[in-house]
N, C-alpha and C positions, 0 to 999 in steps of 0.2 A: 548689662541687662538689656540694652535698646537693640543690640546684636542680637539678643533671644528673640525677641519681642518680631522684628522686622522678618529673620526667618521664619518664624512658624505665618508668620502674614502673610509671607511669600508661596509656603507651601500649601496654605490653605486658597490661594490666590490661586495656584496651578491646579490643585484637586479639583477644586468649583470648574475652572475651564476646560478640564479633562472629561470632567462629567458631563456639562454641558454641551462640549462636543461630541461626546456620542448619543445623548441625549439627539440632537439636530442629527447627526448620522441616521440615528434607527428610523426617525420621521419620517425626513427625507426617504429612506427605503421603502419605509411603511404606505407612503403616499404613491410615490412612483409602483410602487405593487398593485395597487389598488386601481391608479387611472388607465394603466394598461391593461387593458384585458385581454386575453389570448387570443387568440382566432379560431376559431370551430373548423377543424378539416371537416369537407366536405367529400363524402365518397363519390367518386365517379361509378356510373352503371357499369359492370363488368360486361369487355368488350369480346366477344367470342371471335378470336378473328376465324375460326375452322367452317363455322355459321353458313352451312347454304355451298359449300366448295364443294368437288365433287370428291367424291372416296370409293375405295377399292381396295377388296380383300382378297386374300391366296384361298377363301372360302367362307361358307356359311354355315350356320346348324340347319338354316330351314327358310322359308322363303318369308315367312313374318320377321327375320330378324337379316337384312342388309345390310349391308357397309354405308349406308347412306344416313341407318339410323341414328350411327354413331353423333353426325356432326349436325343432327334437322335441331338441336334446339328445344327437345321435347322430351322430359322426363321421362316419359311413360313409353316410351321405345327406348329399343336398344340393339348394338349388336354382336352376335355370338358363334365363332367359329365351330367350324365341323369340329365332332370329338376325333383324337386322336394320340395312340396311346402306344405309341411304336419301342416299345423294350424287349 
């Protein structure tokens, strides 16, 4: 009967410590989760490198729309090849 007695002590001895250890495991996660905080990427400006270089087209539609308009940086121009529709 002190056979009986002393294993089940022992296995209730190892369950407590099983627990306990993951018990201190999840902590430990839990804390280290928390004290590190991520770091914020920061965007950099997007760099145009075409920006101001010179440009050259095989044509134009018209003379408000140059090859230069392409790379000035400015929404509100643009540039637009002669039509051409050779079938």
């Amino acid at each position: 009967m002190s056979q009986t007695r002393y294993a089940r002590r022992r296995r209730r001895a190892s369950t407590s410590r099983s627990r306990l250890a993951a018990l201190l495991g999840f902590l430990m996660i839990a804390v280290l989760g928390l004290t590190s905080t991520p770091q914020q990427a920061v965007a950099a400006d997007p760099v145009l490198l075409s920006q101001g270089k010179a440009a050259t087209a095989s044509s134009t539609e018209n003379a408000g729309s140059p090859a230069s308009a392409a790379v000035d940086g400015d929404t509100g121009t643009r540039w637009s090849s002669a039509f051409s529709d050779p079938q």
